[in-house]
C-alpha positions as CSV (number, residue, x, y, z in Angstrom):
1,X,-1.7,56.3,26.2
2,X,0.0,53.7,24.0
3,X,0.3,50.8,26.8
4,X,-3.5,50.7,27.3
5,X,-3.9,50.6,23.2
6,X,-1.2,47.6,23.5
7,X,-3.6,45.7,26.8
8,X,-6.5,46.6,24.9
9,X,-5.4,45.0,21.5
10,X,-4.0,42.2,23.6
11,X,-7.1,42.0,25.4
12,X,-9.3,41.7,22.5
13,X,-7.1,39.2,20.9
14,X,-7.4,36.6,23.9
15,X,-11.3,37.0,23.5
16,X,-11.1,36.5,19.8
17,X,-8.9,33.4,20.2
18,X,-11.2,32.1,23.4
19,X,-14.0,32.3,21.7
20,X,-12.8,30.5,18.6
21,X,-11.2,28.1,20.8
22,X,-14.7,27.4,22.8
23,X,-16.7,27.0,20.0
24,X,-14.5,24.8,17.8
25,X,-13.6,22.3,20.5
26,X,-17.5,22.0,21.6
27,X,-18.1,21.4,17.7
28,X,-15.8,19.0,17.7
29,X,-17.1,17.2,20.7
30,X,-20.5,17.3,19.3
31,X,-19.6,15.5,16.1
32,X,-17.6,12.7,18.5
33,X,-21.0,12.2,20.0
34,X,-22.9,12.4,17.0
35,X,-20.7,9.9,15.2
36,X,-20.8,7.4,18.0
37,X,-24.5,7.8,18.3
38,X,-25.3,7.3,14.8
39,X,-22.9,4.5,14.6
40,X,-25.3,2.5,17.6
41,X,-28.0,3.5,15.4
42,X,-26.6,2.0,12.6
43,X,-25.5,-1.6,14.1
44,X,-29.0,-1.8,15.8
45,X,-30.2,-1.2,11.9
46,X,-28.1,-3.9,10.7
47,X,-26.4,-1.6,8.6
48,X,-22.2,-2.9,8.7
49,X,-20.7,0.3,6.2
50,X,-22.5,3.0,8.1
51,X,-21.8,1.9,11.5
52,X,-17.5,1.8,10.3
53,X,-18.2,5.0,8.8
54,X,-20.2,6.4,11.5
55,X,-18.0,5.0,14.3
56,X,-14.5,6.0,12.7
57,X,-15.7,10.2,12.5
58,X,-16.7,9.5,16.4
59,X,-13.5,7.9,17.2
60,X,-11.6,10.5,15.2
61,X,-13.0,13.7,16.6
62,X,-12.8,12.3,19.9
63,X,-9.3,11.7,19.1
64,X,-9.0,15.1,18.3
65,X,-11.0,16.6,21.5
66,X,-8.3,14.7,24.0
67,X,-5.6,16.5,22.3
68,X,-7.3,19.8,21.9
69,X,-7.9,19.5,26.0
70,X,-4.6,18.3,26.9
71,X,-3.0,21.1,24.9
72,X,-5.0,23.7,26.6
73,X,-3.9,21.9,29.7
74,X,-0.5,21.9,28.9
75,X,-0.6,25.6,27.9
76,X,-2.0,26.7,31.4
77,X,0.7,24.7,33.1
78,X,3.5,26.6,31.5
């Protein structure tokens, strides 16, 4: 009886993590776009500190979205 208590904790702890994992890396792709979208916005308004600001939180979580992905890669390879 103890092995299927150790699966099932195990089990429930790759759900926990996959989910976590699914949701914060489809956040953070959603901000990418969101920054590089406002930052058009603000160049077609003319407006030079929002469109840096707007453009580097794109750039960043983008940034961050390649190396979430090519660490999850990099886990399934091993």
């Amino acid at each position: 009886m103890t092995p299927l208590a150790v699966e099932l904790a195990s089990l429930l702890q790759v759900v926990a993590v996959s989910l976590v994992a699914g949701i914060g890396i489809t956040a953070v792709f959603s901000v990418a776009l969101m920054g590089i979208i406002r930052s058009r916005e603000s160049r077609r308004d003319k407006r030079s500190g929002a469109r840096f600001g707007w453009g580097a939180l794109g750039v960043l979580a983008m940034l961050l979205f390649t190396a979430a992905v090519v660490q999850g890669l990099r886990m399934i390879a091993s």
